[in-house]
C-alpha positions as CSV (number, residue, x, y, z in Angstrom):
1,X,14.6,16.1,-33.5
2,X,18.4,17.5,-33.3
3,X,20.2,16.6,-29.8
4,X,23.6,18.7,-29.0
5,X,25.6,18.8,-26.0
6,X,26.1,21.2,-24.0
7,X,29.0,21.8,-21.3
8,X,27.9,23.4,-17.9
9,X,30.2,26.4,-19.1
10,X,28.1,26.4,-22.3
11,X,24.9,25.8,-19.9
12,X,25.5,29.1,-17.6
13,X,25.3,31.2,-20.6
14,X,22.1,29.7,-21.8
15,X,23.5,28.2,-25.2
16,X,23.8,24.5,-25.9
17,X,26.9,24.1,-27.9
18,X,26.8,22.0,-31.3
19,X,27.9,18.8,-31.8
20,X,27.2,15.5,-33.6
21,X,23.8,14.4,-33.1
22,X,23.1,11.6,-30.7
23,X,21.5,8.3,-31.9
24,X,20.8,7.2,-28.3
25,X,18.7,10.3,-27.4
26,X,17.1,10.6,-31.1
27,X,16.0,6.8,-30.5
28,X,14.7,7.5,-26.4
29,X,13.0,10.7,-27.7
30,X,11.3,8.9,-31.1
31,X,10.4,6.1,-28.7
32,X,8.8,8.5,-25.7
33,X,6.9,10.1,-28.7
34,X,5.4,7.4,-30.1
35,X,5.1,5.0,-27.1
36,X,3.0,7.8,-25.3
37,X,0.9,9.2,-28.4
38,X,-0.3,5.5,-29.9
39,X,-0.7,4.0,-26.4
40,X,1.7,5.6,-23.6
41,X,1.9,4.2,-20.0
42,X,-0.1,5.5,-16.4
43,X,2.3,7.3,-14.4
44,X,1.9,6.0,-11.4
45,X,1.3,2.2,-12.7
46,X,2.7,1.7,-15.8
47,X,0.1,0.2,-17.3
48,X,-1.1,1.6,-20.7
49,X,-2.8,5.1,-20.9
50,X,-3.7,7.8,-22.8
51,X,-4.7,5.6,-25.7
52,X,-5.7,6.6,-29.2
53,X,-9.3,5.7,-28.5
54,X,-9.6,7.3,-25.5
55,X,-7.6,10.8,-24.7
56,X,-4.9,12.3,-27.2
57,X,-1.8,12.0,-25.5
58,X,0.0,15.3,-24.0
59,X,3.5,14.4,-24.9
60,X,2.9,14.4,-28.5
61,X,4.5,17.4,-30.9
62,X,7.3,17.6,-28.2
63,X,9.9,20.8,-29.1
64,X,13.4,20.1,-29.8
65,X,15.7,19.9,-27.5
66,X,19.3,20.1,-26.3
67,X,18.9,17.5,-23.7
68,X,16.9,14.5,-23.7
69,X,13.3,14.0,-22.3
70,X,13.0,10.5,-21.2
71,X,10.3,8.2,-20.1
72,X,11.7,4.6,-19.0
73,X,10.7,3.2,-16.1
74,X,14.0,3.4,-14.2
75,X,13.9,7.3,-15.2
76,X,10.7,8.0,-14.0
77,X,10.7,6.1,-10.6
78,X,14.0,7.5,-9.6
79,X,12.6,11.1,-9.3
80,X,9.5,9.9,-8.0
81,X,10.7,9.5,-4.4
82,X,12.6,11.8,-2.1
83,X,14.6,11.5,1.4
84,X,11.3,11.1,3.4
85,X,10.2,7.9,1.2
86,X,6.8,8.5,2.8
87,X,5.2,10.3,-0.9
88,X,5.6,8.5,-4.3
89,X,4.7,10.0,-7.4
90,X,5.5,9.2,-10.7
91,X,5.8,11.9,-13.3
92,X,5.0,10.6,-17.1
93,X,8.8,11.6,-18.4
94,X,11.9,13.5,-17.1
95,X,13.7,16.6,-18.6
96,X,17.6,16.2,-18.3
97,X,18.0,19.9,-20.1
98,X,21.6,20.5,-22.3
99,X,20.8,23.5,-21.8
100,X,18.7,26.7,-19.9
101,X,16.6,27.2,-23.3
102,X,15.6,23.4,-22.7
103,X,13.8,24.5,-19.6
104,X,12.2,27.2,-21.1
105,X,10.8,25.1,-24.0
106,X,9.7,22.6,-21.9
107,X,7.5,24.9,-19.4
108,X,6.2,26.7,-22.7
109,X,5.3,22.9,-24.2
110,X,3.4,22.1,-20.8
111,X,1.4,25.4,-20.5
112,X,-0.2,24.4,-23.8
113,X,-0.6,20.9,-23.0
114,X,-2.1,21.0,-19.2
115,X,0.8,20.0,-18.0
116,X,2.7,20.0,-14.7
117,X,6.4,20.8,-13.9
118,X,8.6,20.6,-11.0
119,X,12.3,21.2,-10.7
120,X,14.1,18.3,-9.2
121,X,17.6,18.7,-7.5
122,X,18.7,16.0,-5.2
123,X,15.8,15.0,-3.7
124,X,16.7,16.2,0.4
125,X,12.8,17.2,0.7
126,X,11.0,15.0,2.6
127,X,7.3,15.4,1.6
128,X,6.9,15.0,-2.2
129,X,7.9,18.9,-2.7
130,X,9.4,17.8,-5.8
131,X,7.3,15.4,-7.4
132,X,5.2,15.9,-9.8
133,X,2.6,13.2,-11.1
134,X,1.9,12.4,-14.7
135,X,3.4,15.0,-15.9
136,X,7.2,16.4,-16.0
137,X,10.3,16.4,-13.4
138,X,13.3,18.3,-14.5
139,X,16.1,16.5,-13.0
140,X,18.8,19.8,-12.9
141,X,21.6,17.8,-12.3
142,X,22.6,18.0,-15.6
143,X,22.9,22.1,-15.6
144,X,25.6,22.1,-12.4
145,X,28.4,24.8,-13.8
146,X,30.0,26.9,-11.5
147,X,31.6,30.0,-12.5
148,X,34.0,32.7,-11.0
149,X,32.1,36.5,-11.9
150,X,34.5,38.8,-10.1
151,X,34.1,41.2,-7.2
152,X,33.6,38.6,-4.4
153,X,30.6,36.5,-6.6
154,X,30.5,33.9,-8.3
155,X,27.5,32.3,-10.5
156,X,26.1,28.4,-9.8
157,X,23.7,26.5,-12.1
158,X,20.6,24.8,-9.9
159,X,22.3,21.5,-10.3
160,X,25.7,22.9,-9.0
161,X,26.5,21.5,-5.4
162,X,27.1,23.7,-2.2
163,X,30.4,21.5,-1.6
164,X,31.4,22.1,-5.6
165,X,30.5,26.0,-4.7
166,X,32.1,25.9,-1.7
167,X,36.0,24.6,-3.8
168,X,35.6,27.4,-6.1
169,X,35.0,29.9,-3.6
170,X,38.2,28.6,-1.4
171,X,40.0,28.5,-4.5
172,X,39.7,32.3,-3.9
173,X,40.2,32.2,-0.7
174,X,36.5,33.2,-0.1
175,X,33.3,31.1,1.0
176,X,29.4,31.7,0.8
177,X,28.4,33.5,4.3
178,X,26.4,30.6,4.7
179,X,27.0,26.5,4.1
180,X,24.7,23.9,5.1
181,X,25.1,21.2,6.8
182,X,25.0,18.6,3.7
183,X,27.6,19.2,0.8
184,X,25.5,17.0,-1.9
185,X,22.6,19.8,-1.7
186,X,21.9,22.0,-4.4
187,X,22.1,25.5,-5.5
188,X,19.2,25.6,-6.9
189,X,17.7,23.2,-4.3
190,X,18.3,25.4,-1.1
191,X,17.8,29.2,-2.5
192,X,14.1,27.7,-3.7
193,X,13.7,27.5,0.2
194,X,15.7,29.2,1.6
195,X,19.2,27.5,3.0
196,X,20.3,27.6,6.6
197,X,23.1,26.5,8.3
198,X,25.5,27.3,12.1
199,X,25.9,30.8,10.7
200,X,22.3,31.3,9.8
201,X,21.9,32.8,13.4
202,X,23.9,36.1,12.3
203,X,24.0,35.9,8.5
204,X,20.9,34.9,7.8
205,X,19.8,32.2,5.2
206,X,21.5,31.4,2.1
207,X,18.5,33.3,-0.1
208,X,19.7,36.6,1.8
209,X,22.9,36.7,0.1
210,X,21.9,36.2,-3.7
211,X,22.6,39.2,-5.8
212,X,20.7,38.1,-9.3
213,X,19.0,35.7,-10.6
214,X,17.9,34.0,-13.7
215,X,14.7,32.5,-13.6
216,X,12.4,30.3,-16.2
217,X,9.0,32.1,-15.3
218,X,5.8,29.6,-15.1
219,X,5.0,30.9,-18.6
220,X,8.4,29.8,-19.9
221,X,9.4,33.2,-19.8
222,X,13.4,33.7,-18.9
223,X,14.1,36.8,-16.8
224,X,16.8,38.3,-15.0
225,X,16.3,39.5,-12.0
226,X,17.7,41.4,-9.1
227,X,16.9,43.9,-6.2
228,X,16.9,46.7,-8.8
229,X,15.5,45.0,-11.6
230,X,12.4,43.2,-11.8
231,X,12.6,43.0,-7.5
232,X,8.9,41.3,-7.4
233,X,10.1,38.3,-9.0
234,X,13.4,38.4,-7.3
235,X,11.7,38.5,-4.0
236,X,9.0,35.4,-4.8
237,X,11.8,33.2,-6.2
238,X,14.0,33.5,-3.0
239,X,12.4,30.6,-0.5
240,X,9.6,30.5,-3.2
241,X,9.3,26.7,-3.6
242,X,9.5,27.0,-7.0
243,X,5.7,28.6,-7.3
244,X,6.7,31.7,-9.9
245,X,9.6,30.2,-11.9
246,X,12.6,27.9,-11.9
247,X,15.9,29.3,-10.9
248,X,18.7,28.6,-13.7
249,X,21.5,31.1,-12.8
250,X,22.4,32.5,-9.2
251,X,24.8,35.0,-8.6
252,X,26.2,34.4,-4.5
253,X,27.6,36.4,-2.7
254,X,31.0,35.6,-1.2
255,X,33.2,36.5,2.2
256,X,36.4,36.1,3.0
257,X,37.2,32.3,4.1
258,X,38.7,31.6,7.8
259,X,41.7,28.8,7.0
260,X,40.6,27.0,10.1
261,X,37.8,26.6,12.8
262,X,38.0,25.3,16.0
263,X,35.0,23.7,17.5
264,X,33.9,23.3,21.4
265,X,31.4,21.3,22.5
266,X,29.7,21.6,26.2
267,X,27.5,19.7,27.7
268,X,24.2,20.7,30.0
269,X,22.2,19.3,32.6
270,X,18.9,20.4,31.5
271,X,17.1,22.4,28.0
272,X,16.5,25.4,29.5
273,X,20.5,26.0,30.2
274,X,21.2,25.2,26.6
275,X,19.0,27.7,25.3
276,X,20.1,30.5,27.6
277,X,23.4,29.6,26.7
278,X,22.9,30.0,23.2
279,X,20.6,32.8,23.3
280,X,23.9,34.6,24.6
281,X,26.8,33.9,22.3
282,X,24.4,34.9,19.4
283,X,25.8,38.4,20.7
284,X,29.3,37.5,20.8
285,X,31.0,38.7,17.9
286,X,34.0,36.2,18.2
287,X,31.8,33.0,17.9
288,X,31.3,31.6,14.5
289,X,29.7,28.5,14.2
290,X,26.8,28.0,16.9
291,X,24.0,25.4,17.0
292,X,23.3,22.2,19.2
293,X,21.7,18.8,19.8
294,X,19.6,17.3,22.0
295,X,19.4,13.2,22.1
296,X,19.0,10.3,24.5
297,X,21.7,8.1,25.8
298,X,20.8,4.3,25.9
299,X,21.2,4.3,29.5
300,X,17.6,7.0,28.6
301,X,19.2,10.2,30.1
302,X,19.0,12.8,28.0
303,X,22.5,14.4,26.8
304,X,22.2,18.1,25.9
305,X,25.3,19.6,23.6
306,X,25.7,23.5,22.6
307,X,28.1,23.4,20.0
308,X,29.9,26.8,19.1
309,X,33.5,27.5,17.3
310,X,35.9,30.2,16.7
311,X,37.3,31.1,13.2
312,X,41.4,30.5,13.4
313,X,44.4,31.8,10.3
314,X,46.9,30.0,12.2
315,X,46.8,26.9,13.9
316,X,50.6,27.2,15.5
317,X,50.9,27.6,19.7
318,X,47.9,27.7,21.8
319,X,45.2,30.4,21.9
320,X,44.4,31.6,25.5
321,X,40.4,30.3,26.1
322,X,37.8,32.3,24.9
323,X,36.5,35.3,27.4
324,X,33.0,34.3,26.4
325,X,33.6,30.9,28.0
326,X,32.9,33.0,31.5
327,X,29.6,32.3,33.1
328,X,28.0,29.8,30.6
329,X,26.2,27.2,32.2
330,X,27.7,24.0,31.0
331,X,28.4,21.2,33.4
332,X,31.2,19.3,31.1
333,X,33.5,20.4,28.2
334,X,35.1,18.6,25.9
335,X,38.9,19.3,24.8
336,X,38.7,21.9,22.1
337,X,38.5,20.6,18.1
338,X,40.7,22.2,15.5
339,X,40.4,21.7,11.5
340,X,40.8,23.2,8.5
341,X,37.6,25.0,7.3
342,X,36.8,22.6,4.5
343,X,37.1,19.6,7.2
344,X,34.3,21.4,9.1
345,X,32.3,21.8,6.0
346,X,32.3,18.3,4.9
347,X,31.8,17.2,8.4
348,X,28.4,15.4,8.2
349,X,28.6,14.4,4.6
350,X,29.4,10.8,4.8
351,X,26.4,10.9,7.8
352,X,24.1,12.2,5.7
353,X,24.6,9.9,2.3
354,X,24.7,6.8,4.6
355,X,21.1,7.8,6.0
356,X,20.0,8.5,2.4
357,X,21.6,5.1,1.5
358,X,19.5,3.5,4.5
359,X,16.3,3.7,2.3
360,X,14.7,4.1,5.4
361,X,11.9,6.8,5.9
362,X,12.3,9.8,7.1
363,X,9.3,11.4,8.6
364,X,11.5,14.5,10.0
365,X,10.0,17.4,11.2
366,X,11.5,20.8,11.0
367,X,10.4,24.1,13.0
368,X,11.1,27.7,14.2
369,X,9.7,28.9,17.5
370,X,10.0,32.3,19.3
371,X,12.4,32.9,22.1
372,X,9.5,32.4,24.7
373,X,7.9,29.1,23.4
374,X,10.9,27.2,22.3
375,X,11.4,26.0,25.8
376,X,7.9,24.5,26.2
377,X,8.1,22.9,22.9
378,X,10.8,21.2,23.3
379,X,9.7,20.4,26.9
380,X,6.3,18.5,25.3
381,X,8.3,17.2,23.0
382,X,10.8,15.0,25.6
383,X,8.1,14.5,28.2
384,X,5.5,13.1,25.5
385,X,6.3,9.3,24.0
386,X,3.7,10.0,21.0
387,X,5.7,13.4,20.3
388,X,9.5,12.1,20.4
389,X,8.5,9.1,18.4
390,X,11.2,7.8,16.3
391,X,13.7,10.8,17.1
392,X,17.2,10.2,17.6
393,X,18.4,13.5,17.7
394,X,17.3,17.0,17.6
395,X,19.3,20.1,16.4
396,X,18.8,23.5,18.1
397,X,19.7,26.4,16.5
398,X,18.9,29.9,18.1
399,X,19.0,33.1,15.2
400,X,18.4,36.5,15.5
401,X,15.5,37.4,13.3
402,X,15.8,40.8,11.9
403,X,18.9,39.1,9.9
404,X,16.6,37.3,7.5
405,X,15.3,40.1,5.2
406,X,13.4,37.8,2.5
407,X,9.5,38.0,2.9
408,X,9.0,34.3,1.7
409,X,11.4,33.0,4.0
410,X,9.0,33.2,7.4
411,X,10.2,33.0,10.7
412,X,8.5,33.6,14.2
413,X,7.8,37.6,15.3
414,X,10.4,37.4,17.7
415,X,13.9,39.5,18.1
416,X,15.1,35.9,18.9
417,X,14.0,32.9,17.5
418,X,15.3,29.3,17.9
419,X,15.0,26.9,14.2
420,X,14.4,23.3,16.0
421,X,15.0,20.2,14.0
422,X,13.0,17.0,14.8
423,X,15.2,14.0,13.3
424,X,13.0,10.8,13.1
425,X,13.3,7.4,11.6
426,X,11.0,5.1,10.8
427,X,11.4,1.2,10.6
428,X,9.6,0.8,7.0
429,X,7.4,2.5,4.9
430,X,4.1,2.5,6.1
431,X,4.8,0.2,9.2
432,X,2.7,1.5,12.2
433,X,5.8,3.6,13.7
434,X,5.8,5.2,10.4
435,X,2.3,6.2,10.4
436,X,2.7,7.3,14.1
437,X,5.5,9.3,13.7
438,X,3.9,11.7,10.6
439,X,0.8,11.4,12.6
440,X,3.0,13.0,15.7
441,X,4.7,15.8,13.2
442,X,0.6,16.7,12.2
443,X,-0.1,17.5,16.0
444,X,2.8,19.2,16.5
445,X,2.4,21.8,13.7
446,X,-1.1,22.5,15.3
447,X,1.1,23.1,18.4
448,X,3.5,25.6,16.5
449,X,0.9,27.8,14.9
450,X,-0.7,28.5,18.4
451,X,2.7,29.3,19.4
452,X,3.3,31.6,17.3
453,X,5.9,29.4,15.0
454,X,6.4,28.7,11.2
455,X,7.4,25.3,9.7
456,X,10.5,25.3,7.7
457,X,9.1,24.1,3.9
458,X,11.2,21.1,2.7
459,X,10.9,19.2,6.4
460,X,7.1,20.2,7.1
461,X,4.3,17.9,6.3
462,X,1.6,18.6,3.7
463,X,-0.3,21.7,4.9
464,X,-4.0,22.5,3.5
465,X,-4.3,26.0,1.8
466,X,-5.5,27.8,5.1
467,X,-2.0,26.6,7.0
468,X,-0.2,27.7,4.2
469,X,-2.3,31.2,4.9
470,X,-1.6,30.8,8.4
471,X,2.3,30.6,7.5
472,X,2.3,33.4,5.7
473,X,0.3,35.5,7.4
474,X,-2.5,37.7,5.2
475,X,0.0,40.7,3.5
476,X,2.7,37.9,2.5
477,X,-0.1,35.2,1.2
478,X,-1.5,38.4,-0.6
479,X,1.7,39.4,-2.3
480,X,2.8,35.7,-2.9
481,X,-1.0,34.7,-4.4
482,X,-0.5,37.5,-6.7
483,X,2.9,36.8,-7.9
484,X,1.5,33.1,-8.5
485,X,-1.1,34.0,-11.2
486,X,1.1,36.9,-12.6
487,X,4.7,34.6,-13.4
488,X,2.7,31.1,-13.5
489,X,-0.7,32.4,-14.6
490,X,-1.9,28.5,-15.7
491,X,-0.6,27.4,-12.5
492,X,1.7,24.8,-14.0
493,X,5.0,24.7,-11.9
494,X,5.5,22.4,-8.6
495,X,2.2,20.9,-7.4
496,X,3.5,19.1,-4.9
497,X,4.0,21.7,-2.3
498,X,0.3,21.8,-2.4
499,X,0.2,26.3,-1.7
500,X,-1.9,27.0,-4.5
């Protein structure tokens, strides 16, 4: 087999770029073929499988490749986790694609052998959404290019991160209408579910600011696709948990970038003030950043925060305060914060990658309720001990509805919604807090539904088929279950979101 590498500005146009051939992946790739054809290993074990005597082995006849498809142990078991370390499964080898054609060869190689596929970014999902056993995890890290396309857009590879998208875009002066909360995410990562963030209550979700997309169809297919050019697939990719196709190219759409934001933080007495509070400024055109936290002192008083910041191009003198400071309901605020815009970005990155360092599970739980029922969610949720097990904090985030225009991104049927993450932590891996705490998320998605409320994909627990209906609702599952067998007719791409 020939190897090449490929640069990510070689990658983004699809085209591996050629080179001297590599011994190293000649020898993994010789080795992966034979090892799994004359005896291979199980994929969740490692003991032997797939033997000559017993069934041929599916890895056999492999294409050739720009990358390298690897099967080592170390490979294997480090996509075959996530940030929840609650589900483990190990695929039986692991793409690292040199190019966009290696992705397309690969889903073509496992539609003829029965296999399955699952694109793998950095692992931020929390319920095995991106694992895949047995058969094949594309790690995309290795197709991460970024590239500047003109007229306020710029194109990112799945691999590509939202805080390396976020320097080119400054570089311009410009930022996507939308950054989460955690730099090391992925492009491809967040658009396959949609992408929120302390703007997300006015702009929307990330997936509602995508112009184009290149996609790997479930029949290996590659496809460019756009409102105005094949808009079925465009609409099922967006917040499609990688059911139809695999994103490879995303054209973003861009904004111009404040130079500095200034953040205020007040804090409440009680729930209910908080979410009046922020059900307001959503209407305040002024605001920028708006969310808010909810978490428990360890004196056991709860300590309500609504968090909301103004945009600033100059930092020199003193602004007068805010007139939409008048008649909130805060009983203490803190002295005003300013930064530079990429300070506020990378705020919680060092946060985050220490809980990922923790190894420590994270049954999480995230939601979005209708104005009306948000209150008595979150109410059950303080008052209960079996409900608030293992949370340390929860972020509230109100957003006006009609700005989220995808169809696969759900959210309540409500003018005014509130998105409500439930951040647990477990002691250990199946230790009985563990258990208790995914058995807690389980009764609270019960709660939702009747509620009228939709889980948010990548920090929901496993749903059966008639939840995922239930999410959906009949017209959307109807569309969606369509656009399943029609882009991934042998049903080959990302089991482990369990829809269909």
């Amino acid at each position: 087999m020939t190897a090449r590498h490929s640069s990510p500005q070689a990658a983004l146009a699809g085209e591996g770029v050629p080179g001297h051939a590599s011994t190293r992946r000649l020898f993994v790739k010789s080795v992966l073929a034979s090892m799994l054809s004359s005896g291979g290993i199980d994929a969740l074990t490692g003991s032997r499988a797939y033997g000559a005597t017993t069934r041929p082995s599916p890895f056999d006849q492999l294409p050739s490749l720009d990358g390298e498809l690897v099967a080592d142990d170390a490979s294997r078991q480090a996509v075959a986790g996530d940030f929840g370390h609650h589900i483990h499964r190990s695929p039986g080898a692991v793409l690292r694609p040199g190019s966009v054609a290696d992705i397309s060869r690969i889903v073509t190689y496992a539609n003829k052998r029965g296999l399955k596929v699952a694109m793998r970014g950095r692992g931020h999902s929390l319920y095995g959404q991106a694992q895949v056993a047995d058969g094949i995890v594309i790690d995309s890290t290795t197709l991460n290019g970024v590239r500047w396309n003109g007229n306020n857009t710029l194109d990112a590879q799945p691999g590509a991160l939202w805080g390396h998208v976020a320097k080119a875009a400054l570089a311009r002066g410009l930022t996507p209408p939308v950054m989460p909360d955690a730099l090391m995410l992925s492009v491809g990562g967040t658009l396959s579910v949609g992408g929120t963030g302390e703007m997300s209550y006015r702009a929307g979700a990330q997936v509602d600011h995508v112009l184009e997309l290149d996609v790997i169809t479930g029949a290996g297919q590659r496809v460019t696709c756009s409102p105005e050019r094949h808009e079925e697939l465009f609409r099922m990719m967006l917040a499609g948990l990688g059911q139809c196709g695999v994103i490879v190219r995303a054209r973003l759409r861009l904004v111009q970038a404040p130079e500095h934001v200034e953040m205020r933080a007040f804090t409440y007495e009680d729930v209910a003030s908080l979410l009046m509070d922020q059900a307001r400024l959503t209407a305040v055109d002024t605001i920028g950043p708006l969310g808010g936290t909810v978490s428990r002192e360890p004196n056991g008083q709860w300590r309500f925060v609504l968090l909301a910041g103004t945009f600033l191009e100059k930092t020199d003198g003193e602004d007068p305060a805010p007139a939409w400071l008048s008649g909130l309901r805060y009983k203490a605020a803190a002295t005003p914060v300013r930064m530079p815009y990429w300070d506020y970005l990378d705020r919680r990155t060092a946060s985050i990658a220490a809980g990922i360092a923790s190894g420590r599970p994270n049954p999480s739980l995230a939601v979005m309720q209708p104005d009306a029922s948000a209150l008595p969610f979150l109410t059950h949720v303080l008052s209960t001990p079996e409900a608030f097990a293992g949370i340390w904090r929860i972020e509230v985030f109100p957003m006006i509805t009609s700005r989220f225009t995808q169809p696969l991104h759900k959210i309540p049927a409500a003018a005014l919604a509130f998105t409500l993450r439930l951040q647990r932590r477990a002691s250990a891996g199946g230790a009985p807090d563990h258990e208790a705490m995914l058995a807690a998320n389980r009764t609270l998605v019960r709660r939702l539904y009747a509620a009228g409320g939709k889980v948010y994909p990548p920090y929901a627990p496993p749903l059966s088929r008639d939840e995922w209906r239930e999410h959906y609702g009949p017209e959307t599952w109807r569309q969606f279950a369509a656009a399943k067998k029609r882009f991934d007719p042998a049903n080959v791409l990302t089991p482990g979101a369990g829809i269909f």
